[in-house]
Steps between C-alpha positions, in 0.01 A plus 500: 500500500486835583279752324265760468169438407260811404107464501249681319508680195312507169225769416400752737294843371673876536384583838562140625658429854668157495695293767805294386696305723840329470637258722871361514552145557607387838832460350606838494628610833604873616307737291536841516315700236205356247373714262275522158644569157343541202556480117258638252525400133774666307657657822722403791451350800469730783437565873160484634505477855763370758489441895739356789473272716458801760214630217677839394346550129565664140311511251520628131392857446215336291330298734585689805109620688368177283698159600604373798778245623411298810650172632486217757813409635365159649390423180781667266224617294466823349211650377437822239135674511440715171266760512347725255661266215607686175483362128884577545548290792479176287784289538689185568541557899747289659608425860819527658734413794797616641707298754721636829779265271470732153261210354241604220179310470238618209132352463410383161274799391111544531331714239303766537286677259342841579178507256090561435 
C-alpha cells in the first residue's frame, strides 16, 4: 500500500529543535518533490517547506532562517529540522509527495505543540 508515514511529534518547548522524518512506502515510484505542510487550529493548511529530487528548496516566509527540508533519495525519506520553535508554530504537520506522473501522496499528520 503506498503511503507516507511521518515520525515524531507531540510536545516540544519554544526554543526546541526537533527532527521529523517521513518515509514513502516502497510503493510509490518516481518522486519528484516532498514537502511539509501544516495546519494550525482554526486556520488552513499551508506550505512549510518543499524540495526536489535535485534538492532546490522553498520555504514559507515564516520559517525561512529556522526549518530546514532535507531528503534521502535511496531512502525516499524526507526529513524537516525546526529550529528556534515558536508558540505559533504549533500545528498538525503533514508530509507530502509529488510524482513525475501528477500523483499526490499526503502523510496522515503528526502534531506538534510549541509550549512551556
Amino acid at each position: 500500500q503506498a503511503q507516507l508515514v511521518e515520525s515524531g511529534g507531540g510536545l516540544v518547548q519554544p526554543g526546541g529543535s526537533p527532527r521529523f522524518p517521513c518515509a514513502a512506502s516502497g510503493s510509490i515510484s518516481g518522486i519528484y518533490t516532498m514537502g511539509w505542510y501544516r495546519r494550525a487550529l482554526g486556520k488552513q493548511r499551508e506550505l512549510v517547506a518543499t524540495i526536489t529530487r535535485l534538492n532546490g528548496t522553498s520555504y514559507a516566509d515564516s520559517v525561512k532562517g529556522r526549518f530546514t527540508i532535507s531528503r534521502d533519495n535511496a531512502k525516499n525519506t524526507v526529513y524537516l529540522q525546526m529550529n528556534s520553535l515558536k508558540v505559533e508554530d504549533t500545528a498538525v504537520y503533514y508530509c507530502n509527495a509529488n510524482t513525475v506522473n501528477s500523483n499526490a501522496y499526503w502523510g496522515r499528520g503528526t502534531q506538534v505543540t510549541v509550549s512551556s
